[in-house]
C-alpha positions in Angstrom: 106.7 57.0 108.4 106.5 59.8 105.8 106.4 63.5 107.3 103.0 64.1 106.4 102.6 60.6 108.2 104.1 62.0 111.4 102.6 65.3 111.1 98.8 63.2 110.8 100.2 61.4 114.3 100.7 64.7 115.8 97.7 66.2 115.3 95.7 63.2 115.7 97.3 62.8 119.4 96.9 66.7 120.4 93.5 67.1 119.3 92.5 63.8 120.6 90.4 65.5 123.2 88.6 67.8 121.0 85.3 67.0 118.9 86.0 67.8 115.3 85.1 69.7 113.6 87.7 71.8 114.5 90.8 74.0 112.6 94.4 74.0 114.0 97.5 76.4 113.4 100.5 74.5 113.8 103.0 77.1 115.2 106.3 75.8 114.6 105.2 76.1 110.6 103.6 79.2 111.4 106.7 80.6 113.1 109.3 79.2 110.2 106.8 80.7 107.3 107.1 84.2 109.7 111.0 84.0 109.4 111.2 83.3 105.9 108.9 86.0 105.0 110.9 88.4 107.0 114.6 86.2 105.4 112.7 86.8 101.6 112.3 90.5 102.9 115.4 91.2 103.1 115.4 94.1 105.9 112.2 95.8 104.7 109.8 95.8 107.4 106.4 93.3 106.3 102.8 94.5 107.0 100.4 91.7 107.7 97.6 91.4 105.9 94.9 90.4 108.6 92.3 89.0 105.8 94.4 86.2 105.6 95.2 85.7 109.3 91.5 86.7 111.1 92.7 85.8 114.7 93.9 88.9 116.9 96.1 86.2 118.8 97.9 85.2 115.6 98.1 88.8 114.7 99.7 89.8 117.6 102.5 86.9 118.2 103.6 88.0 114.6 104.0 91.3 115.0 105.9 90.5 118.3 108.4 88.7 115.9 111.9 91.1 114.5 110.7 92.3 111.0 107.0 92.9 111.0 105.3 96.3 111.3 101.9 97.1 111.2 98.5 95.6 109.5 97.3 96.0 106.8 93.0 95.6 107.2 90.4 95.2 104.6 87.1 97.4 105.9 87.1 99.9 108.5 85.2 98.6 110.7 87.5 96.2 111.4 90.1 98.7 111.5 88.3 100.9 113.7 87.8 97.3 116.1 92.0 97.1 115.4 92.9 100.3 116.8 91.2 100.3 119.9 92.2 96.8 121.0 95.6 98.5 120.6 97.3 97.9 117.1 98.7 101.1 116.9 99.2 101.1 112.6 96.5 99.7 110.7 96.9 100.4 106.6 93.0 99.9 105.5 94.0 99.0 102.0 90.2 98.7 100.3 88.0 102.0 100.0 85.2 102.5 102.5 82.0 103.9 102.3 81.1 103.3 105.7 80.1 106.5 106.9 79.1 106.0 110.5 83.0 104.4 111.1 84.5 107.5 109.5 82.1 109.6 111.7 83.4 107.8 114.8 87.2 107.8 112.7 87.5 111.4 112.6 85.6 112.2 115.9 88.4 110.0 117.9 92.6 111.4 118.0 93.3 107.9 119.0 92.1 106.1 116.4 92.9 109.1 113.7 95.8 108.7 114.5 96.5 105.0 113.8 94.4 104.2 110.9 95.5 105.3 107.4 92.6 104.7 104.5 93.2 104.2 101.0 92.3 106.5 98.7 92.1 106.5 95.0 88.7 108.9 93.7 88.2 112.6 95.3 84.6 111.5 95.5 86.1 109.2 98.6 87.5 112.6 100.4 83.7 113.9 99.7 82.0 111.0 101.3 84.2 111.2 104.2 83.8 114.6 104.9 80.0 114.5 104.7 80.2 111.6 107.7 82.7 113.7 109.5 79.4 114.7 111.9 81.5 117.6 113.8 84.7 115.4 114.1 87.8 117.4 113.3 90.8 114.9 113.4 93.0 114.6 110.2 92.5 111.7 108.0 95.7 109.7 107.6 95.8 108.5 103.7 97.6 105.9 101.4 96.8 106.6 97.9 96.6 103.5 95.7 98.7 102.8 92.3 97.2 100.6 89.7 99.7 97.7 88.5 98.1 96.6 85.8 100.2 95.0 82.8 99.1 96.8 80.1 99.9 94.6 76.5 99.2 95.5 72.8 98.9 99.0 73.3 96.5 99.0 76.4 94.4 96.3 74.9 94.9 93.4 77.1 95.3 93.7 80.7 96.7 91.3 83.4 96.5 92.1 86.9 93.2 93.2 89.3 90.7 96.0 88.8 91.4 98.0 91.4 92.6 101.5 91.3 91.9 103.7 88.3 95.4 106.0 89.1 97.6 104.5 86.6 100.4 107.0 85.5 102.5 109.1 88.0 100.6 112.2 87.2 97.4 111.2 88.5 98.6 110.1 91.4 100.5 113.6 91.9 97.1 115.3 91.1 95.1 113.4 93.7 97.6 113.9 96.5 97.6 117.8 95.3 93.3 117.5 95.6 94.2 115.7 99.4 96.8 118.8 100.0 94.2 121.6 99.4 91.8 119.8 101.3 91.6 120.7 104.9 91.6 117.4 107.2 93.7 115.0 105.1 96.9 114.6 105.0 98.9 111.6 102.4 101.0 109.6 104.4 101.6 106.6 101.8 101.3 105.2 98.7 100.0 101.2 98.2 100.6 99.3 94.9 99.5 95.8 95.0 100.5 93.6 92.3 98.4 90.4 92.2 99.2 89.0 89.0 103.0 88.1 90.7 102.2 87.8 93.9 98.8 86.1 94.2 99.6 84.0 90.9 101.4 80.9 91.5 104.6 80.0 88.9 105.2 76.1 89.1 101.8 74.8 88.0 101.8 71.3 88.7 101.7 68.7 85.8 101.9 72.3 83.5 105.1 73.3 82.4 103.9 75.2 79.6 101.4 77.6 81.7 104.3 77.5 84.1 106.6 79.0 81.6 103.8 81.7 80.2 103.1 82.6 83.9 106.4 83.2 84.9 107.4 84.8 81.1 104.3 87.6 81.9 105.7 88.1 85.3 108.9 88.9 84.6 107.7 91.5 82.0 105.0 92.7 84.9 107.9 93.1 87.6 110.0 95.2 85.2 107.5 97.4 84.1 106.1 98.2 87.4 109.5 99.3 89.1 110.2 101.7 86.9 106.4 103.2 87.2 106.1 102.7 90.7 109.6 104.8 91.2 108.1 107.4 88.9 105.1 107.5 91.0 106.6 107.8 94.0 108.8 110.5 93.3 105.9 112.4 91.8 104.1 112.1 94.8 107.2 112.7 97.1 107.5 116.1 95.1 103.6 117.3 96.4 103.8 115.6 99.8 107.4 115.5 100.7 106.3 113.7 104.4 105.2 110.8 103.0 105.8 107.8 105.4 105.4 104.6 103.8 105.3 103.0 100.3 103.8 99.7 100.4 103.6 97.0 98.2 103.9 93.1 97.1 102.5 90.2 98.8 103.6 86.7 99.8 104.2 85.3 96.4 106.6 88.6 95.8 107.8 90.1 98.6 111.8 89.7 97.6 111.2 91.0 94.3 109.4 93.8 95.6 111.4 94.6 98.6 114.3 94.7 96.0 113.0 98.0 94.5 114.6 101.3 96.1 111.3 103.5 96.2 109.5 100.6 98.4 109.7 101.0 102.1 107.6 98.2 103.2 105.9 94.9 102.1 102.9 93.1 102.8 101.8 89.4 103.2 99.5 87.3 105.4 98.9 83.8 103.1 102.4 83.1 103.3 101.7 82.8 107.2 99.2 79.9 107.0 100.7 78.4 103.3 97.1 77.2 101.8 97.1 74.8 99.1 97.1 77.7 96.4 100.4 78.8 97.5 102.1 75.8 96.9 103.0 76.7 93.5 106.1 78.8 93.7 109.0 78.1 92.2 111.0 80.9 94.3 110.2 79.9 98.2 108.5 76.7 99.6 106.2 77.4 102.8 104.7 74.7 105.7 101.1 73.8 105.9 100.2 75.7 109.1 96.6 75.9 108.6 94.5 73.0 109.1 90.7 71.7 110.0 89.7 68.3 110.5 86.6 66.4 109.5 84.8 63.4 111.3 84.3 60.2 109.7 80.7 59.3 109.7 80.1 56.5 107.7 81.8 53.9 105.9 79.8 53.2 102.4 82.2 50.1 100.9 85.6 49.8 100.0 87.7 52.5 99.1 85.3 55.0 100.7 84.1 57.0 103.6 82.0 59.7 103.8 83.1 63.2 106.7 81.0 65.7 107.8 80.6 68.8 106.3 83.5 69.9 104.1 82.2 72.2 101.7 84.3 75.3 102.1 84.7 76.7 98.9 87.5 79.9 98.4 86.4 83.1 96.9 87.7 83.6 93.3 87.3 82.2 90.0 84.5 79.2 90.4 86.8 76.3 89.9 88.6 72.8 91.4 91.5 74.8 92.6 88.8 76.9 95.4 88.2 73.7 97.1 89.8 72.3 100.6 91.7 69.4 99.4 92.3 66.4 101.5 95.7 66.3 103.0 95.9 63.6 105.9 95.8 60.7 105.6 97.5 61.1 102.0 96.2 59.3 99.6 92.3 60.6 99.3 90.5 62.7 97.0 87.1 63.3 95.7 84.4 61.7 94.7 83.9 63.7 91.2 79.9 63.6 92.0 79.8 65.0 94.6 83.4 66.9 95.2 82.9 68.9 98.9 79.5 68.7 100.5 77.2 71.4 102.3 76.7 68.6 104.8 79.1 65.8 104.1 82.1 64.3 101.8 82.6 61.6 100.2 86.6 60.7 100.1 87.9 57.8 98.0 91.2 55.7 98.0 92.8 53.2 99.4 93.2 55.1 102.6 89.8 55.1 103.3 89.8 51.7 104.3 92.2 52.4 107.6 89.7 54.8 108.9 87.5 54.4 111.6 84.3 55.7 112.4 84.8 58.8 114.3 88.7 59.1 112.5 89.7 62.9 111.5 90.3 63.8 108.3 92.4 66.6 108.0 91.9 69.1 105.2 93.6 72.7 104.0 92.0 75.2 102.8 92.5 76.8 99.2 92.8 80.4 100.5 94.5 81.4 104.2 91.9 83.4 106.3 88.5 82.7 104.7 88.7 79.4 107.0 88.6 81.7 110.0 84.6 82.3 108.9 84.1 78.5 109.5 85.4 78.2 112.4 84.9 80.3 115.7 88.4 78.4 117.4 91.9 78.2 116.4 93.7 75.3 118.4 97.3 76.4 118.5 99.7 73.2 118.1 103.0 72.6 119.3 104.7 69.4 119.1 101.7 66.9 120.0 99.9 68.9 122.1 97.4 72.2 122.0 98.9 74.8 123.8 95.9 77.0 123.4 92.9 77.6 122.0 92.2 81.3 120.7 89.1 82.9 118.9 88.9 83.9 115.3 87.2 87.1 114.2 84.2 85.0 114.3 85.1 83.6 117.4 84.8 87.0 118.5 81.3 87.9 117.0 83.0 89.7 114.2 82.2 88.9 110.6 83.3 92.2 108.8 82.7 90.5 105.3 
């Protein structure tokens, strides 16, 4: 019996019980992707990301573990929900606009004081001051470093449109703008480099895009230290008490944790391992994420068709944002029809050892958008369900 083979057995006999569809987290491969994270960090404390983990259970039996500090959210209401079920540092790491949650934000020392927003415009300071609605707290915030790779002379970029402070002066500007401002105060400074860690390396079947990937990489890592150091010494110089310099993600976190002016890292995916982390050359995760599929009908040989499927990841439209079939091994798509609002088609010579009423298990493309399909986690340990936890949706949360 292959390991995927046994893995299939195990899941098969712990959720034998249970009417799928349903989604799994197999902890003993949630727990070894935790420690390797924290090994790859070497020392540096890791903030999760909750977008990819959605599940305030999962959230907080990692940052029980040695090595992990503090979330890192993506809205502020969400935040805001954080903070008073008791996470007591919660990095908000997109701009808001929400003006009623930073009414409620700065009318509440509790949750002022544990929520830090991200800040990258002085029209963001405006907004929030206009939904202050008599609340006086001080707003904790983390202002936000473009990492961009920047080639022929500014004319190609490579990396995510996100912050427009590139250069260590602007960022030293805006945290002079927060320092004359009564009510703010800059506590951090967040630089998120997609393009290394959010871009698999080891491109299956293409060694060439392989090469060019991990060739622009390289280039992007080395350029960035020395800017992000520059940055944060420029800030340092205007707000001396800065707490926290944050940066990476799963697919980086040792390089980044390598660089002297970072304090922390961040990294969620790396938890769950989807499918589009599996291209890595420098670490190797577990599949900890699953969901399963019913098989519903049997149309001839070499096929049988599940219910449901089509869970598609956010990102460039394209094969690679699908769930792919992972147990039994063997299946794939029927290029016609590929996952289905209301059911799959799965071919191969596996099909034909499934039964009516078989599971097909599945993982998803991206980490926690499969916590919006599903309202239950099943927590697996061994061959058995251990517990059953709510996601965010579970919990009648959908912040996105």
């Amino acid at each position: 019996m292959t390991p995927r083979a046994a893995d299939r057995a195990r899941y098969d006999r712990a959720t034998a019980s249970f009417d799928a569809p349903l989604a799994v987290v197999d902890l003993d491969a949630f727990d070894a992707n935790a420690a390797d994270l924290v090994r790859r960090a070497g020392g540096k404390p890791v903030r999760v990301a909750s977008k990819s983990v959605r599940c305030r259970a999962l959230l907080e039996r990692v940052l029980a573990m040695d090595g992990f500090a503090g979330v890192m959210s993506y809205t502020l209401a969400e935040s805001l929900w954080l903070a008073r079920a008791g996470f007591e540092d919660v990095l908000l790491a997109y701009p808001s606009v929400d003006q009623a949650g930073f009414a409620e934000l700065t009318g509440d020392a509790k949750l002022a004081g544990a929520v830090t927003v991200v800040v990258d415009d002085p029209a963001q300071l405006d907004l929030i001051d206009c939904a202050r609605d008599g609340g006086r707290e001080e707003v904790r915030v983390c202002l936000e470093l473009d990492t961009s790779l920047r080639l022929l002379g500014g004319r190609m970029r490579v990396g995510a449109r996100r912050s427009p402070l590139r250069e260590p002066g602007q960022l030293a500007e805006l945290a002079r703008s927060v320092a004359r401002r009564p009510g703010f105060r800059v506590v951090g400074l967040m630089a998120y480099e997609g393009h290394v860690a959010g871009v698999g390396d080891a491109v299956a079947g293409r060694p060439l895009r392989s090469r060019g990937i991990r060739l622009m990489q390289s280039a992007a890592r080395r350029e960035l230290a020395v800017r992000r150091a520059a940055a944060v010494a420029a800030v340092r110089a205007v707000a001396p008490e800065l707490e926290f310099v944050n940066g990476g993600g799963t697919g980086s976190v040792q390089h980044t944790a390598a660089e002297a002016a970072v304090t922390e890292v961040a990294a969620g995916s790396g938890l769950y391992q989807p499918r589009l982390f599996d291209h890595y050359s420098s670490f190797s995760g577990r599949p900890a994420a699953l969901f399963a599929q019913p098989v519903v009908r049997r149309p001839g040989m070499g096929c049988v068709t599940v219910l449901g499927g089509g869970y598609p990841a956010s990102g460039p439209v394209g094969e690679d944002r699908l769930p792919v079939p992972y147990l039994p091994e063997g299946l794939r798509y029927d290029p016609l029809e590929a996952a289905g609002e209301v059911q799959t088609p799965l071919l191969g010579a596996a099909a034909d050892d499934l039964l009516i009423g078989d599971k097909v298990w599945f993982r998803h493309a991206k980490a926690g958008e499969l916590c919006e399909r599903f309202d239950t986690l099943h927590l697996v340990e061994g061959d058995q369900v251990t517990a059953s936890v709510p996601t965010y949706r579970g919990e009648g949360r959908t912040f996105l």
